[in-house]
C-alpha positions in Angstrom: 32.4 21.4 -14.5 30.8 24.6 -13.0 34.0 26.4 -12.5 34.1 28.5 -15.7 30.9 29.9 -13.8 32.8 31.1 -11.0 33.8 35.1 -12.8 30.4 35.4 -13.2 30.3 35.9 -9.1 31.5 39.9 -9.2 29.3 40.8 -11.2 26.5 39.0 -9.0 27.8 40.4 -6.2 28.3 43.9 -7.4 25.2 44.4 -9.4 23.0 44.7 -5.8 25.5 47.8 -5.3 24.0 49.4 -8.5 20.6 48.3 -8.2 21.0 49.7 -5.2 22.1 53.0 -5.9 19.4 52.9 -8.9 16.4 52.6 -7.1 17.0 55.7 -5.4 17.9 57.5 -8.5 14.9 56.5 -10.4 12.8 57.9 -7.3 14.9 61.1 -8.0 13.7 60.9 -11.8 10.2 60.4 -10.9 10.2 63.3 -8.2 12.0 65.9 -10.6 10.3 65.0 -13.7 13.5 63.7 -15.5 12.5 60.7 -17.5 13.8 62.6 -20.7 16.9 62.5 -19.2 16.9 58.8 -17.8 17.5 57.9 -21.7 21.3 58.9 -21.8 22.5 57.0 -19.0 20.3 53.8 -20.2 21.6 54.2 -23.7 25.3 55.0 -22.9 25.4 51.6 -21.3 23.8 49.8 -23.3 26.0 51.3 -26.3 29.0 50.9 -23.9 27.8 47.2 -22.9 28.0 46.0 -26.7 30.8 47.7 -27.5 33.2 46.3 -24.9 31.4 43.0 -25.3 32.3 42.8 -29.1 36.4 43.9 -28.1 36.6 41.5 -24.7 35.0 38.4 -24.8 37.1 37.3 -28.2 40.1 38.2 -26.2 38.9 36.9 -22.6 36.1 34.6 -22.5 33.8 35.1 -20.1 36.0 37.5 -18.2 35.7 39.8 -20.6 31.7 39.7 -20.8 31.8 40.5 -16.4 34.9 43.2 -17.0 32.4 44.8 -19.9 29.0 44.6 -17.7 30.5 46.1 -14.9 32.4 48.9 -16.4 28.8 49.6 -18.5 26.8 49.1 -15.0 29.8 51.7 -13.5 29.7 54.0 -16.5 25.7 54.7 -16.7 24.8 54.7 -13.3 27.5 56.6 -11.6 29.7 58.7 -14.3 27.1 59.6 -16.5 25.2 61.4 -13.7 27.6 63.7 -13.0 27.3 65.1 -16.3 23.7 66.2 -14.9 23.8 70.3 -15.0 21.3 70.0 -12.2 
């Protein structure tokens, strides 16, 4: 019955690595005074989040929803920072 739950595990597991990796960004944002820019990456996965999420889960279930979280969770917390000029 509960097996269907079972692709929700990677994103379980790999949601620690960017909570992780957060928390010690948002110390940087508090200590430089950034919170202006702590929008973009918020919004860029949040835009990226639904978009994928209206394109995968019609074509792969529940698959699709982890495959869209993670590449969002990927997108604004790592790639979207190095478009930081400082």
């Amino acid at each position: 019955d509960y097996a269907a739950v079972g692709a929700l595990m990677p994103l379980l597991a790999w949601r620690f690595v960017f909570i992780t990796y957060d928390v010690v960004r948002a110390a940087v944002i508090n200590t430089e005074d950034l919170l202006r820019w702590s929008l973009i990456p918020v919004m860029a996965g949040f835009v990226l989040n639904v978009a994928l999420c209206a394109w995968l889960i019609p074509l792969h279930g529940l698959h699709g929803a982890v495959a869209a979280s993670l590449t969002s969770y990927f997108v604004s917390t790592f790639l979207v920072d190095l478009t930081h000029p400082g």
